[in-house]
VEXFIRO-369747 format. One record per residue (C-alpha): y, x, z; residue in one letter. Coordinates in Angstrom, 1 decimal. Layout:
# residues N
+--------+--------+--------+------+
!      y !      x !      z ! titi !
+--------+--------+--------+------+
!      Y !      X !      Z !    A !
...
+--------+--------+--------+------+
***
This chain:
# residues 327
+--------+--------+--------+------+
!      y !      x !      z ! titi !
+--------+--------+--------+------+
!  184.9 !  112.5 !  116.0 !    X !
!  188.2 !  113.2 !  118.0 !    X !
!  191.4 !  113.6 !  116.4 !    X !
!  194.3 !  115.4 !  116.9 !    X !
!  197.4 !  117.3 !  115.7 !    X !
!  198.4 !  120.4 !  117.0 !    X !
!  202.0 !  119.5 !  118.3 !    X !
!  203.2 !  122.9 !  118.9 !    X !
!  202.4 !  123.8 !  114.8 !    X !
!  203.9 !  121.5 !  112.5 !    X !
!  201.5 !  120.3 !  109.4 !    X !
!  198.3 !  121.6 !  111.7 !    X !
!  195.4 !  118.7 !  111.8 !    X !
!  192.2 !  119.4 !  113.9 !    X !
!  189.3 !  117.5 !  113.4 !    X !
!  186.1 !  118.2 !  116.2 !    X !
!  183.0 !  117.7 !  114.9 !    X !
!  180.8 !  119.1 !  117.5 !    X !
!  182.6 !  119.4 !  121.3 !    X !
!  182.3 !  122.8 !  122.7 !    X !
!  181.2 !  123.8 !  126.1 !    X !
!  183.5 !  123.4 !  129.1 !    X !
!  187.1 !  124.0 !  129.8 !    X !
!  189.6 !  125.3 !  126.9 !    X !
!  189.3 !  129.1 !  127.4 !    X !
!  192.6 !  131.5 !  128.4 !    X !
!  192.6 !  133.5 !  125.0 !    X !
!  194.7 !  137.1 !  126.7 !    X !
!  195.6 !  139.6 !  124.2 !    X !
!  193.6 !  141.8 !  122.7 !    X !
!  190.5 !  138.9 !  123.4 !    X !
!  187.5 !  139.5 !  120.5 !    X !
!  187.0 !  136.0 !  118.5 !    X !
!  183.9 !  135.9 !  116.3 !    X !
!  183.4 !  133.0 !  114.4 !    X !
!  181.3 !  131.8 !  110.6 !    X !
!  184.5 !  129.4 !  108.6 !    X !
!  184.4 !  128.2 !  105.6 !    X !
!  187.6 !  127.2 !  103.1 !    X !
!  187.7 !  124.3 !  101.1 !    X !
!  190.4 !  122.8 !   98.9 !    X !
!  191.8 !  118.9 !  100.0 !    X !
!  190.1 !  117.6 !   96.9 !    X !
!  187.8 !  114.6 !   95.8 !    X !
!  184.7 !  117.5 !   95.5 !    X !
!  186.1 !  119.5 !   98.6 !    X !
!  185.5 !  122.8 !   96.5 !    X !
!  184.4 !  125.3 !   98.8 !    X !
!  186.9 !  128.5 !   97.9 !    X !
!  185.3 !  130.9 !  100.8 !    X !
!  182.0 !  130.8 !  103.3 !    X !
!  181.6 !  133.5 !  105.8 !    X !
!  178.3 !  133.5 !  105.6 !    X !
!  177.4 !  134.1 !  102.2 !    X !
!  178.7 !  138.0 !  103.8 !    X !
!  175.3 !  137.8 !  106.3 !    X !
!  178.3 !  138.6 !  109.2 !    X !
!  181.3 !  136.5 !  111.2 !    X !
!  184.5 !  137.5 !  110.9 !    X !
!  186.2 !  138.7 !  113.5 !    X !
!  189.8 !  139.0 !  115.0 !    X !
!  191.7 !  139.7 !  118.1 !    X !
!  194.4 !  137.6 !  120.0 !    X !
!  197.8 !  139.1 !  119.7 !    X !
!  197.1 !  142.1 !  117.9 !    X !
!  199.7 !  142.8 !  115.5 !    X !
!  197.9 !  142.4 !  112.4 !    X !
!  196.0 !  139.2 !  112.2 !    X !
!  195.8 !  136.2 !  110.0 !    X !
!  198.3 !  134.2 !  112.2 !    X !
!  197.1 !  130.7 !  111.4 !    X !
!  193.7 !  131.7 !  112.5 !    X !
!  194.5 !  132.6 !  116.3 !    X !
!  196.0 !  129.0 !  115.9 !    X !
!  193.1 !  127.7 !  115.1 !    X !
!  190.4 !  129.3 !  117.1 !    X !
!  192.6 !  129.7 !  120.1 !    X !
!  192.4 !  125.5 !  120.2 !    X !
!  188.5 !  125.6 !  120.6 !    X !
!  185.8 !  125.7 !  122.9 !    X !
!  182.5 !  127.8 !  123.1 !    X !
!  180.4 !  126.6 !  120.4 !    X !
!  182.7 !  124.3 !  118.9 !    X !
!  182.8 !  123.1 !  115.4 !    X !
!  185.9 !  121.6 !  114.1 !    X !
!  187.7 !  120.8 !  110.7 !    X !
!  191.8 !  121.6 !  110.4 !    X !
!  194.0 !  120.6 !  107.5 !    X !
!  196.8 !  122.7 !  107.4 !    X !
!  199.7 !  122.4 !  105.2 !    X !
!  200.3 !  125.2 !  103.0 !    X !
!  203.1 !  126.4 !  101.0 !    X !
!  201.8 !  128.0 !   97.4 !    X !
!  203.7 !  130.0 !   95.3 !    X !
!  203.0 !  131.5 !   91.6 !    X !
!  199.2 !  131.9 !   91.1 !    X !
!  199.4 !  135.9 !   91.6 !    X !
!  201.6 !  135.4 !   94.7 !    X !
!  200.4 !  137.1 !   97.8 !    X !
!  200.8 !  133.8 !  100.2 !    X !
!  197.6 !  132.4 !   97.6 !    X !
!  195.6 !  135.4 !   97.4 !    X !
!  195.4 !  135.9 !  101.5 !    X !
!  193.6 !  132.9 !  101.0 !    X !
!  192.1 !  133.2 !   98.1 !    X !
!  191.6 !  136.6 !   96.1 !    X !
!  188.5 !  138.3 !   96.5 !    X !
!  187.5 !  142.0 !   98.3 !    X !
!  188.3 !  143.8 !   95.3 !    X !
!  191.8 !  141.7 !   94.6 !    X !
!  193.1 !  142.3 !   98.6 !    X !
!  192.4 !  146.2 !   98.1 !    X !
!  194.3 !  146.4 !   95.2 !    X !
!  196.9 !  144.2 !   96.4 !    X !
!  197.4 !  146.3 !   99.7 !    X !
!  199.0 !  149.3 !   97.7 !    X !
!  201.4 !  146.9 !   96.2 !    X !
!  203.1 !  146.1 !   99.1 !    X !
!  203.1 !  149.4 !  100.5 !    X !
!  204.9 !  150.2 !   97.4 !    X !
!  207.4 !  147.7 !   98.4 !    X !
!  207.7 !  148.4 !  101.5 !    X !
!  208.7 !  151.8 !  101.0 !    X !
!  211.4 !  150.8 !   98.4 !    X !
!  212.9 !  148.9 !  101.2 !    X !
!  213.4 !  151.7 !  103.0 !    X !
!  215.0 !  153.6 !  100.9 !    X !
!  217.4 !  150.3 !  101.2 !    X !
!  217.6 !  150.6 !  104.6 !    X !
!  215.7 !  147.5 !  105.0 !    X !
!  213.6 !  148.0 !  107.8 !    X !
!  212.6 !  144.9 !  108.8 !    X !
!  211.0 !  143.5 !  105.5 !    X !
!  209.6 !  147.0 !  105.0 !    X !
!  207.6 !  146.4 !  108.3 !    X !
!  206.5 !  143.1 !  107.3 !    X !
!  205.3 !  144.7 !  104.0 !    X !
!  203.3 !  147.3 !  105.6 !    X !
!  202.1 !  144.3 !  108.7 !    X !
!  200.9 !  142.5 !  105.3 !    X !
!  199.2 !  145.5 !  103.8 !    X !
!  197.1 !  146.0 !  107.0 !    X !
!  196.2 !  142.5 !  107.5 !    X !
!  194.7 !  142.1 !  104.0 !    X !
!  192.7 !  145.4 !  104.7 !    X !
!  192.0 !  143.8 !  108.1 !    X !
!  190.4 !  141.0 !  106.7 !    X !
!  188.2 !  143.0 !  104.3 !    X !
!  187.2 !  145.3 !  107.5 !    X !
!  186.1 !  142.1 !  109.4 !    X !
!  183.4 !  141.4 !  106.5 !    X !
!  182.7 !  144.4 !  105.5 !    X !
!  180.1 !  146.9 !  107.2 !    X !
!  180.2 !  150.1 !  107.3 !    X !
!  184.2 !  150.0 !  106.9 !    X !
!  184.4 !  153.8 !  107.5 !    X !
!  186.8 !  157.0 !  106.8 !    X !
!  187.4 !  155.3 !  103.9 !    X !
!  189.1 !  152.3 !  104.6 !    X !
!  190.5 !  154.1 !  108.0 !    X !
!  192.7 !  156.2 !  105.3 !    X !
!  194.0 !  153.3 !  103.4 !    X !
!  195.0 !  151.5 !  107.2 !    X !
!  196.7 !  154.5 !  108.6 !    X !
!  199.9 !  155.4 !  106.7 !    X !
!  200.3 !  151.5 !  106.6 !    X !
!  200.4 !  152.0 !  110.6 !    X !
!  202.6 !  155.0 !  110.4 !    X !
!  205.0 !  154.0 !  108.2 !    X !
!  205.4 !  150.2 !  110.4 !    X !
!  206.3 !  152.1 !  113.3 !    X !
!  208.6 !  153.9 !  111.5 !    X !
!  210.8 !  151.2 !  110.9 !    X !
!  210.3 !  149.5 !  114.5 !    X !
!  211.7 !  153.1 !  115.3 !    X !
!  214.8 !  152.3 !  113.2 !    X !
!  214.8 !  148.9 !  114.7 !    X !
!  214.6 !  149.7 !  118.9 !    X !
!  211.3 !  148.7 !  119.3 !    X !
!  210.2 !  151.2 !  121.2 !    X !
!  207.2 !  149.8 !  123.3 !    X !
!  205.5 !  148.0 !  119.7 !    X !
!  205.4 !  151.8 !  119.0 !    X !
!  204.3 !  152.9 !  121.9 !    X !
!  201.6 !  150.5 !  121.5 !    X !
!  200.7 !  150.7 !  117.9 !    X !
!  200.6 !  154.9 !  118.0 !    X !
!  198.4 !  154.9 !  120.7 !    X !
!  196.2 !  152.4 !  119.0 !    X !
!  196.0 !  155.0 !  116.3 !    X !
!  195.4 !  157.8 !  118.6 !    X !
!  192.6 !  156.0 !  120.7 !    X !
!  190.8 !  156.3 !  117.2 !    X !
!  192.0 !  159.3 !  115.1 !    X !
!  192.8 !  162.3 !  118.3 !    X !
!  194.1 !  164.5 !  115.5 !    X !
!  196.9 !  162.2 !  114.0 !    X !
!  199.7 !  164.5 !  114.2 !    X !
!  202.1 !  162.0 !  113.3 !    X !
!  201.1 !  159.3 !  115.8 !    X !
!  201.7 !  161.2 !  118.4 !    X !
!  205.2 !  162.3 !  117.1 !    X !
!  206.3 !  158.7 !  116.8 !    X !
!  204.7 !  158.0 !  120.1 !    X !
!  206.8 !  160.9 !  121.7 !    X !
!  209.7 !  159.2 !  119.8 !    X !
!  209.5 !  156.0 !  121.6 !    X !
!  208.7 !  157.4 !  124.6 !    X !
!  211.9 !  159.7 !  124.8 !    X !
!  213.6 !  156.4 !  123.7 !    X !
!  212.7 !  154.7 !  126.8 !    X !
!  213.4 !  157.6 !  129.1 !    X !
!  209.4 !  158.3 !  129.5 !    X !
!  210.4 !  162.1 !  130.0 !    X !
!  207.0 !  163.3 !  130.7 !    X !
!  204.9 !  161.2 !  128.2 !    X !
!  207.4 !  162.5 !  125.6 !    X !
!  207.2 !  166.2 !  126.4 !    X !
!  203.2 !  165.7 !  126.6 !    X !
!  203.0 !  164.3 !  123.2 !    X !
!  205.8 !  166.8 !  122.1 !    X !
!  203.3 !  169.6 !  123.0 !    X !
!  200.4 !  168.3 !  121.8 !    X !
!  202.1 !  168.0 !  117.4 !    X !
!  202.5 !  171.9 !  118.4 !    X !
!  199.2 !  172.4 !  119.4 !    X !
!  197.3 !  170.3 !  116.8 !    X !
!  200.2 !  171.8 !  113.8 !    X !
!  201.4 !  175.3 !  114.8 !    X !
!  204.0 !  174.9 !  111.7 !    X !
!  206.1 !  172.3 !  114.0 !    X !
!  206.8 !  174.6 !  116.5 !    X !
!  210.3 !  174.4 !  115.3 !    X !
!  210.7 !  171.5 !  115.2 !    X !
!  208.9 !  170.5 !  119.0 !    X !
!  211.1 !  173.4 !  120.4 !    X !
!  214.4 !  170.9 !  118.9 !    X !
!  213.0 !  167.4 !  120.0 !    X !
!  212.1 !  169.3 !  123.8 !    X !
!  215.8 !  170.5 !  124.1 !    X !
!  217.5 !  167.2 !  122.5 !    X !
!  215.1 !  165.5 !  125.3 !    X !
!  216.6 !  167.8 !  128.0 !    X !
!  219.9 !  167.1 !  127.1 !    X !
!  219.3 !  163.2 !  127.2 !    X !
!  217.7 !  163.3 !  130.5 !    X !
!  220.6 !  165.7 !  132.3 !    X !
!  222.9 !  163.3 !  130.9 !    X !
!  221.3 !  160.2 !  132.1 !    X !
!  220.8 !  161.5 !  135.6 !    X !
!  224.3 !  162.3 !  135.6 !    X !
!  225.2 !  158.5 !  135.0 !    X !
!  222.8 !  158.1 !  137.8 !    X !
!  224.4 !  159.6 !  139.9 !    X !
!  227.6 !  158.2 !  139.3 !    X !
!  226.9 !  154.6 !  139.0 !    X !
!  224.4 !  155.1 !  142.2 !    X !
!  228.1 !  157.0 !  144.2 !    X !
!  230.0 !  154.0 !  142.8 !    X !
!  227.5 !  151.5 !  144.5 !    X !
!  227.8 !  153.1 !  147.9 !    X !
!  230.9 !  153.2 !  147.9 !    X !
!  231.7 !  149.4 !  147.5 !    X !
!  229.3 !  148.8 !  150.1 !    X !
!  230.9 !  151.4 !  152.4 !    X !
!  234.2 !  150.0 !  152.0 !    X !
!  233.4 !  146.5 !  152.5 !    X !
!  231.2 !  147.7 !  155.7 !    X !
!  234.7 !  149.3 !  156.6 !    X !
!  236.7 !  146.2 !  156.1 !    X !
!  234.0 !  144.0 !  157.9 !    X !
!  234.6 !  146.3 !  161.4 !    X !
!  238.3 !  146.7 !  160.7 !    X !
!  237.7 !  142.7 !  162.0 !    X !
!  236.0 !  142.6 !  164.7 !    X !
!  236.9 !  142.5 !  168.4 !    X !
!  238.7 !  145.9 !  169.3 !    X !
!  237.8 !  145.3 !  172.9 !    X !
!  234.0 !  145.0 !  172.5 !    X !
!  232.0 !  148.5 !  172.9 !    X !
!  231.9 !  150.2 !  169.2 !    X !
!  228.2 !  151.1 !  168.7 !    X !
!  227.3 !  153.4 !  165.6 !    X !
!  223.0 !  152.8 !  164.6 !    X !
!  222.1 !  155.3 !  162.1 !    X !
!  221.9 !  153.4 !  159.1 !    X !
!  218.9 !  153.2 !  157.0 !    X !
!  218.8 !  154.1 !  153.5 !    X !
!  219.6 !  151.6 !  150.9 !    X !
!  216.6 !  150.6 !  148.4 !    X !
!  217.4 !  151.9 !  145.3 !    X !
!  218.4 !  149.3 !  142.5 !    X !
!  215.5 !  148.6 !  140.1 !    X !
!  215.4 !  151.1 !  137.3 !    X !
!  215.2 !  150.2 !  133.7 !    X !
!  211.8 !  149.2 !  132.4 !    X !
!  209.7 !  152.3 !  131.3 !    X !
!  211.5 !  154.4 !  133.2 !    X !
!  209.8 !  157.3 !  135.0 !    X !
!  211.8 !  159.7 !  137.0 !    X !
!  212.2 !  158.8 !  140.9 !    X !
!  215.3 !  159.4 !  143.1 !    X !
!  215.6 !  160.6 !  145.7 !    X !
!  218.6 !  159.7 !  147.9 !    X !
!  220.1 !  162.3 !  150.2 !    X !
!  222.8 !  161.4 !  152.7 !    X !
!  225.6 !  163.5 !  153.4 !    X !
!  227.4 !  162.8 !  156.5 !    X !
!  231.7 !  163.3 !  156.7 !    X !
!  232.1 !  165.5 !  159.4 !    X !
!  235.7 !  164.7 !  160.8 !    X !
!  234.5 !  160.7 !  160.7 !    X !
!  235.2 !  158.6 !  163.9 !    X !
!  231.5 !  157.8 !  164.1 !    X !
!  229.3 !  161.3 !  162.8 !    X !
!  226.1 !  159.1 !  163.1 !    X !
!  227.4 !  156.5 !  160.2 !    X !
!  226.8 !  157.9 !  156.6 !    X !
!  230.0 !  157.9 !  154.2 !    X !
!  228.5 !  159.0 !  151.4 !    X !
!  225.2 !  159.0 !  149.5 !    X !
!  224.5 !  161.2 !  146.3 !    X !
!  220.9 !  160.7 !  144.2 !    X !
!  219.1 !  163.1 !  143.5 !    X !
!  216.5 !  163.4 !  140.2 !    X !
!  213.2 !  164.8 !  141.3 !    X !
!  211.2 !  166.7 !  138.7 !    X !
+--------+--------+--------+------+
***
């Protein structure tokens, strides 16, 4: 039996019992791992806390996805197909109710009763202002019901209820915190399953406004006015606030776009200024400049319109350039 230690996680030991088949596979987000485990304590007996198959299904995760079991993607994500290996991994336990032990430990009934806990929680830290460790609260919430979803069949409406203000109330506080494209991804996650989630798509329209996604925003805008006709209001608000954003943004635009131009005009100016005044001046229509790359996200498209200076030495040669937002 090979060996090893897991150099890139500290107090991670792997152990192969059976080699797997062929090369290590690439593991992309959002890959499906199914997989039978079982837990046992480092004791003489090697007491066997948990057995995947005593549930008649494997569990199942998915790389990257925001809430998993994060030891387990280290784990699986070190294997090959149809591998069996053993891992010791060091563990820090706190008091015997403490959440750390029962994600390992606690049973179906204990993680559902556990998961409104630290929703409680986290929403007590918002009303701190403490958005960060409200999000982990809720990412903790959702990854015990996570776990009981993987073993449990049917999970149904049920369960999808518990998950979903979890979800909500997450991006929320990556809202607070600027993370507009874990929202963007989280929401639509949401919406994929649940087309009538009002408040996903408000969120989503949120962080898409954030990142200057002007027509994603409006879209989603529209749709929390068509699925709740009591938001009107409210859409009619975020739409004009949106307006205003994107008018003033163009307007930067424009300017920083002018101010670029301009430096390159004046140091094409100075460049011919130096040159030999008894050689033939020649005046090439110049080509357009490529525009510099836009912030990430970013959706609107300029287009640039040269203005030529009529009294100029040279009318061919443009002096000026002004960008232009197209709808």
């Amino acid at each position: 039996m090979e060996e090893s230690h897991l150099l890139k996680h500290p107090g991670v030991k792997k152990k192969i019992v059976h080699g797997g088949q062929g090369p290590l596979p690439h593991f992309p987000s959002g890959t499906k791992l199914v997989f039978h485990f079982q837990t046992l304590l480092s004791n003489s007996e090697r007491t066997v806390i948990d057995d995947s198959r005593k549930n008649k299904h494997p569990t199942e995760i998915f790389v990257g996805k925001m809430f998993k079991m994060e030891v387990w993607e280290v784990l699986l994500t070190s294997m090959r197909l149809g591998e069996v290996a053993e891992f010791w991994c060091d563990a820090i336990v706190g008091e015997p109710l403490s959440y750390e032990r029962e994600s390992w430990l606690m049973e179906k009934d204990e993680k559902m009763q556990a998961a409104p806990s630290l929703h409680l929680q986290g929403n007590a830290l918002v009303r701190q202002g403490r958005y960060a460790q409200a999000a982990e609260k809720y990412r903790e919430a959702v990854l015990l019901l996570r776990t009981v979803q993987s073993r449990v069949r049917p999970w149904g409406l049920a369960g999808e209820i518990l998950v979903t203000p979890l979800v909500l109330n997450y991006c929320q506080c990556k809202l607070e915190l600027g993370e507009y494209y874990e929202v963007i991804e989280h929401t639509s996650e949401l919406i994929d399953k649940h087309k009538g989630c009002v408040k996903a798509y408000y969120k989503r329209a949120k962080a898409y406004a954030a990142v200057w996604s002007e027509r994603e925003a409006r879209r989603d805008l529209l749709t929390v006015a068509e699925l709740d006709g009591t938001l009107a209001r409210l859409v009619q608000k975020e739409l004009r606030l949106l307006s205003e954003r994107m008018r003033e943004k163009y307007r930067d635009d424009r300017e920083r776009y002018r101010n670029i131009l301009e430096e390159r005009t004046t140091g094409e100016e100075e460049e011919d200024e130096g040159g030999d005044p008894n050689e033939l001046s020649q005046c090439p229509r110049q080509e357009a400049k490529s525009l510099p790359a836009r912030e990430e996200g970013q959706r609107d498209v300029l287009q640039a319109a040269a203005v030529t200076e009529e009294h100029h030495s040279c009318p061919e040669r443009y002096s000026e350039a002004i960008y232009v937002p197209v709808e």
